[in-house]
N, C-alpha and C positions, 0 to 999 in steps of 0.2 A: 843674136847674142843671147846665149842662156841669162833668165833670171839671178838676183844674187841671192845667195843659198841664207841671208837674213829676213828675206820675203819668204822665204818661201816658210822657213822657221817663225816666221810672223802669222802665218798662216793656220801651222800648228797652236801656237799662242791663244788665236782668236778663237779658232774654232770650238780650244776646251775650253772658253770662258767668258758662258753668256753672262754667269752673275759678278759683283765685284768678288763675293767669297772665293770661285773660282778663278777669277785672274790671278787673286793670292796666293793660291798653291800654283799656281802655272809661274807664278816667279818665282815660290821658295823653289821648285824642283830645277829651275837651273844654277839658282843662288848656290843650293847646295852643292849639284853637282862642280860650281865652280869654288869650294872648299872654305863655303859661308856657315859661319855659327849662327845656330838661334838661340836667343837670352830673351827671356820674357821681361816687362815692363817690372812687373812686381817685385822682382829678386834686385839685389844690391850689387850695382856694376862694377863698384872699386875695384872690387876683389878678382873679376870676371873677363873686364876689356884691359888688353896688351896692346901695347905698340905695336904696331904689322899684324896686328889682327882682322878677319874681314868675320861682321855679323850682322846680322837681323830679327829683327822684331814686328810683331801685329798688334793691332787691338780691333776686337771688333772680329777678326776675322776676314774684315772688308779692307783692313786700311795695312799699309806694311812702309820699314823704314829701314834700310840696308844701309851699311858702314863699313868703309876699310881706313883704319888709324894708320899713320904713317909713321914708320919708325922713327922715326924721330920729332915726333910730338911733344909739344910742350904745353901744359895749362895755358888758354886764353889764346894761342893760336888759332888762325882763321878758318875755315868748313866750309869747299865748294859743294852745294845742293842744290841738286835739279829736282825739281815737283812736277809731279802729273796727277793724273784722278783715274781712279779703276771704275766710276760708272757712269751710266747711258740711259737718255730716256728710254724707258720700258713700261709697261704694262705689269703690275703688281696684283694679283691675289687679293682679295679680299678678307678681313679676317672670317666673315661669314661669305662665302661665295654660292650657295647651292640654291641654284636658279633653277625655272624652268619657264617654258611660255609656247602656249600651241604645238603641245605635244615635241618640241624640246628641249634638250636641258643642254644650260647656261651658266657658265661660271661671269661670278660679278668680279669685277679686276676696276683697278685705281690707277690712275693717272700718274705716275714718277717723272716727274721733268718736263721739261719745254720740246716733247716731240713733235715728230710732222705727223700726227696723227691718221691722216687717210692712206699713209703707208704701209699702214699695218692690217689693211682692208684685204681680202684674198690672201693671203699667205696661210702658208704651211705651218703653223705654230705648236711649239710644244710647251713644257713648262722646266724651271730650274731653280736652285737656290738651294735655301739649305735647314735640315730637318733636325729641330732638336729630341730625340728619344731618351727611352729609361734603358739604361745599361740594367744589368744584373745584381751591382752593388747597392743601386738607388742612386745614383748619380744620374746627372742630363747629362748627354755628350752631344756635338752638334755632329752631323751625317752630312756630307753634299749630295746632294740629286741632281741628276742632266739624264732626262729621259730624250733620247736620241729618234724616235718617233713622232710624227704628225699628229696629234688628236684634236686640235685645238682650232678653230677659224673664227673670224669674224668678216659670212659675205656683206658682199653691198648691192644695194637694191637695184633691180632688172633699171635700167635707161629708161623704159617701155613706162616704169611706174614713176620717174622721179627726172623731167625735166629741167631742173633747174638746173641754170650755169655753172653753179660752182659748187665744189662739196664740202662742205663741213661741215661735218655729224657732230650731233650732242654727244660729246663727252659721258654723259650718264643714262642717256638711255638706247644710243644708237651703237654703245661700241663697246656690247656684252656679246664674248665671244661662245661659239655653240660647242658643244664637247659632245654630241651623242642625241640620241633615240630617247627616251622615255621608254615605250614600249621595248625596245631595245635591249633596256638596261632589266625590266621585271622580266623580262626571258632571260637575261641571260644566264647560264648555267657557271657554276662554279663560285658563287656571290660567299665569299667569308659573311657567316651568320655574326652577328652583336647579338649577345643574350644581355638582355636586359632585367635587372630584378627590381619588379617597381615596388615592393618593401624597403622604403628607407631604410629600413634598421637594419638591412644585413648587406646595405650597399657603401663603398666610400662616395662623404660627401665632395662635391665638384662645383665650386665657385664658378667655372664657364661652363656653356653649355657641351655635353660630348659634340667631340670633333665631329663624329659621324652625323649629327646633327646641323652642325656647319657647313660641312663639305659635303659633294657628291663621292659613295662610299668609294666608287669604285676608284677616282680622284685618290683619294686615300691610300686603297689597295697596291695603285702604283707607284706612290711615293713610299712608301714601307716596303714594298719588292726593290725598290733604285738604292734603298738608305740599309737595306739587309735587315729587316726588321719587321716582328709585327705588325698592324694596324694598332693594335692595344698601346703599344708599347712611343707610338706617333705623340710627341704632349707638344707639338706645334710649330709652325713654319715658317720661313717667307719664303713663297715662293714667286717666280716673274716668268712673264711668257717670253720666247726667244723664237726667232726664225731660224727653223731647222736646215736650210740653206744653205750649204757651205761658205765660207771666203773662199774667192779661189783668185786667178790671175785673169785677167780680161783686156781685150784689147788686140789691134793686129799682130801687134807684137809684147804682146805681155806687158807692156807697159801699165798699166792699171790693176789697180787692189778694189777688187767688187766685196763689199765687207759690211756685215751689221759690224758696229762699237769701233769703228776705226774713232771716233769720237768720242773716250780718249784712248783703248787700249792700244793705238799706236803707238804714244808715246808713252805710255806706263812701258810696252814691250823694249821700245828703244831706251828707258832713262835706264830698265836694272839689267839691258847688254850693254849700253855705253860703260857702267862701273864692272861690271864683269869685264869686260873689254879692256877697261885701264886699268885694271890689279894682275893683267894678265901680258899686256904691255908694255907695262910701264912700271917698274918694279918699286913698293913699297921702302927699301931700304933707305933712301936718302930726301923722302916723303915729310917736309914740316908740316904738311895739313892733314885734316880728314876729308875723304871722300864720301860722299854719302848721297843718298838718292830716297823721295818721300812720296810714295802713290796712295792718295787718300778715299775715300769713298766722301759721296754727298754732294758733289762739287755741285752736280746737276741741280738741285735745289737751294744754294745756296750756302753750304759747306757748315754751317751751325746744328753740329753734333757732337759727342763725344770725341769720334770719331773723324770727323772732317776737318780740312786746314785752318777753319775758325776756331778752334778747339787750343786746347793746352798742349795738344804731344807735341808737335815739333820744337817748340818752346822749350819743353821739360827735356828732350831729348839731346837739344843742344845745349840745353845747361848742364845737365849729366855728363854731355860730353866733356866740355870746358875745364871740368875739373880734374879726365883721366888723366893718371901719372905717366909723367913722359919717362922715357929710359935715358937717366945721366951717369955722366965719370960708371960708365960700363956695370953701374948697378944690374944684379940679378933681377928674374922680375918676382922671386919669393921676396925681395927686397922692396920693391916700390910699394907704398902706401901712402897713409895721410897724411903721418907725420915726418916720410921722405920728402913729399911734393910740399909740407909749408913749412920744410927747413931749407927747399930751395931759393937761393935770393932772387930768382929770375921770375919765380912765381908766386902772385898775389890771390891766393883762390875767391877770396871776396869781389873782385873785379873780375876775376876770369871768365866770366858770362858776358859781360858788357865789352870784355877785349875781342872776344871771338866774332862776337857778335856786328860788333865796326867793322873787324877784317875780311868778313866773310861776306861771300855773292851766292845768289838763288836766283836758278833759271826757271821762272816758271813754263812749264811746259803743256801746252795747249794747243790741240789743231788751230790750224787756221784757215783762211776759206780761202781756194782756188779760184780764177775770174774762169766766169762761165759763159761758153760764145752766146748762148741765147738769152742772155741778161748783161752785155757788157754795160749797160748805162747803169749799172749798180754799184761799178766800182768807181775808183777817183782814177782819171786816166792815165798816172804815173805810178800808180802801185796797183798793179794787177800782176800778183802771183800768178804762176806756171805752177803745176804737176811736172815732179822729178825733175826741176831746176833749183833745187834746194830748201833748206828749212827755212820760216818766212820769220822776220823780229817782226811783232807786231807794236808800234806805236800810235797814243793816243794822247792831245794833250790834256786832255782833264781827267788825265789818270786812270781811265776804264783798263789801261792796259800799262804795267810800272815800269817802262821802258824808259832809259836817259841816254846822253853821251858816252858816260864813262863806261857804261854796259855795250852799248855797241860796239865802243873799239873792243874791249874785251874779249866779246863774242866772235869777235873780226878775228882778232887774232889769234884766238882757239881754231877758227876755222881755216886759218892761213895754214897754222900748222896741220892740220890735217888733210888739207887740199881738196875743202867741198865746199860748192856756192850758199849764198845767204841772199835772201830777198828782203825787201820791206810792206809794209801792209799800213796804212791810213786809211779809216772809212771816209766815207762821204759827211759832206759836214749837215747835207739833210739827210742822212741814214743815222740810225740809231747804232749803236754799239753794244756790244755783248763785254762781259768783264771775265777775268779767269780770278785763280786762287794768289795769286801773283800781288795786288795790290792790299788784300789782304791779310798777309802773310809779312810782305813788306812794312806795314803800317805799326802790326804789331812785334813785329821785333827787332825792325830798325837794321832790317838788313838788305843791303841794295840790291835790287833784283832787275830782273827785265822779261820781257814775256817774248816767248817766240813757238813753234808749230809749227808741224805739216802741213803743206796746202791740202784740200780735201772739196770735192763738190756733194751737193746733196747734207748736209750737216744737221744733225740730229734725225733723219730718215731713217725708215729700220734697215735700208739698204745705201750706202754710201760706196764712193768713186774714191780711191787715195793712188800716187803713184808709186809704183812697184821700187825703184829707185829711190825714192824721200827715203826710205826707211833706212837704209846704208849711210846715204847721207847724216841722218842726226843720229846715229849709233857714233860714226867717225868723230860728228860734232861733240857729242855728250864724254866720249873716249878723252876727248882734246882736252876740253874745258876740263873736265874731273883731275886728267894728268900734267897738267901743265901752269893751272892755278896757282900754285906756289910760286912758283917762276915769276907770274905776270900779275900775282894781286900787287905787288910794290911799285910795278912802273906804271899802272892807272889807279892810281889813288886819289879822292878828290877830298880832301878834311873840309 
């Protein structure tokens, strides 16, 4: 049986998007195509967001938060949102990287996240992220880079020299990865000269040190060739290592997603098809809620950033929401305003935050781990997920994961109507547990959530196992829930 043509489009997904920056434009480009506005944070939504409107917004560049209003929306009305996170442990750049040691040279790189670090030993690695440059006007604009090329390793030492059982390299001095020759590099021909004028007085002064002095130049030269730009022109980066590696399909039968970042851009890829999916199914016109979808960056360390679900946006977002005017008695929408929506009796916009807010359910969306035959005693013997027998609810009772009653039937019934299985997942009560953005999110704005995922083996490795299948699976699920919400927030309500 052929694969479904959402794997296989999942595939595309991952591959252009080692960094979160780049999963961001890998959503906006189908958001778009499926006929989503983008409105920036900064500008004044009154005027902007319509009933049956579908839009999006970033910050950061790393974090994105997509919306389809339902025409017949009202102030304080309730907002089904599914969350996920666009990043993966990785290996980050240094701000100063230019290494070298016994004739070679070495970029120094930092630790991002809780990865399985001796995975990243041998591989093919390149670099990615994204370059902020001097336009022509004197503006910074930010550039993305994905050099599609190998230059990058970190070997590991001959067996012959390092007997010991088990590997686990220091972090700081065993896992600088090697980018080139020394010798190499003073041959090599074609080096962009830096004229230097060591007369202060006829040079601009530079609070950091030149880049070039940071970095390995020719480091540089390649990120200013990817970004269409100078080396001059380069005023700074994050860049992260990726394995050049495809995702592809694996398995007898294609059943399996061999894939860096299925952990989490699976589910970032599934939460913004599931809403493309339901404005495309399931028509806006008789829609009392908003649908909306929130893939954040940070998750991996802890989510307290700007930018991450510990942060103000989703908060601010759905309070901005609460307030858009609904379309009544066949008002135009040159018509709808502020002083339409609080000459409406129906609506109180001073509470309209706190109303939405009760109403409303959040799926926090988080792999989850598959039972693995060579470790079954890791799992608890009654909840061990399968690969491609459905997305997993993950429960925990001391809240590591904000999963309750009322959300399981919910999700039950989302997935009834859409005709795809659901598992459950309980750790071990001597195993520790991992948390998602789900209880944190929950906590602070009192909206009831539940955490669920894809099963996945190998979790946080630079090389992970997902099944080919799951991914249809929670497209269908996320499709369900986003369209049907209305319908079923009234008949599981728990005051």
């Amino acid at each position: 049986m052929a694969p479904p043509q959402s794997a296989l489009d999942f595939l595309e997904f991952v591959n252009a998007s080692p960094t979160p920056f780049h999963a961001v434009q890998s959503a906006i480009a189908r958001l778009d195509k499926a006929g989503f506005t983008k409105v920036k944070e900064r500008e004044n939504w009154s005027a902007t967001l319509k009933p049956g409107g579908k839009y999006y917004m970033t910050r950061n560049g790393s974090t994105i938060v997509a919306f389809a209003i339902g025409s017949k929306w009202r102030p304080g009305n309730p907002i089904a949102m599914v969350a996920a996170h666009t990043d993966s442990p990785c290996l980050r750049i240094k701000p100063v990287s230019k290494k070298s040691g016994v004739g070679f040279l070495q970029v120094g790189v930092e630790t991002y996240g809780g990865g399985i670090w001796h995975s990243w030993f041998d591989r093919d690695l390149s670099i990615a992220g994204r370059v902020l440059v001097k336009d022509g006007q004197g503006n910074f604009v930010q550039k993305l880079v994905k050099v599609d090329r190998p230059i990058i390793r970190i070997p590991t030492l001959a067996i012959h020299l390092d007997r010991e059982p088990s590997f686990n390299p220091n972090k700081e001095t065993e896992l600088f990865p090697i980018a080139g020759m020394v010798a190499a590099e003073l041959n090599r021909t074609g080096v962009e000269e830096v004229v230097k004028d060591d007369n202060t007085s006829n040079t601009t002064f530079q609070p950091l040190k030149d880049m070039s002095d940071r970095h390995h130049p020719y480091i540089l030269e390649i990120i200013a060739e990817h970004a269409g730009v100078s080396v001059e022109n380069v005023v700074d980066f994050e860049m992260v290592l990726y394995d050049v590696q495809k995702s592809v399909l694996g398995g007898l039968n294609e059943e399996f997603i061999y894939s860096a970042r299925l952990d989490n851009l699976n589910m970032t890829y599934c939460s913004v098809m599931g809403l493309i999916e339901s404005v495309q199914s399931s028509s806006l016109d008789d829609e009392t809620s908003i649908r909306l979808i929130a893939c954040f960056d940070h998750e991996e360390i802890g989510s307290t950033s700007a930018h991450g679900a510990n942060s103000d946006l989703l908060p601010a977002v759905v309070r901005r929401l609460s307030v858009v005017a609904g379309d009544r008695h066949g008002d135009s929408a040159s018509h709808r305003s502020w002083e339409h929506i609080s000459s409406d009796p129906d609506a109180d916009l001073t509470t309209a935050f706190e109303q939405t807010a009760s109403g409303s359910f959040l799926v926090s969306a988080d792999m989850a781990h598959s039972v693995h035959p060579n470790y079954v005693g890791k799992y608890e013997s009654n909840h061990q997920p399968e690969m491609n027998k459905g997305t997993v609810i993950k429960v925990n009772a001391n809240q590591r994961y904000a999963t309750n009653s009322p959300g399981i039937v919910l999700i039950q019934e989302a997935a009834k109507r859409a005709g795809v299985p659901l598992q459950l997942f309980v750790v071990r009560n001597d195993s520790s547990c991992g948390s998602t953005i789900g209880p944190m999110l929950s906590a602070q704005m009192g909206i009831r959530t539940l955490d669920l995922g894809n099963p996945q083996l190998s979790m946080h490795s630079i090389r992970e196992t997902g099944g080919t299948y799951d991914v249809e699976h929670a497209i269908k699920l996320f499709d369900s829930f986003l369209s049907h919400y209305s319908e079923l927030e009234a008949k599981i309500y728990v005051d």
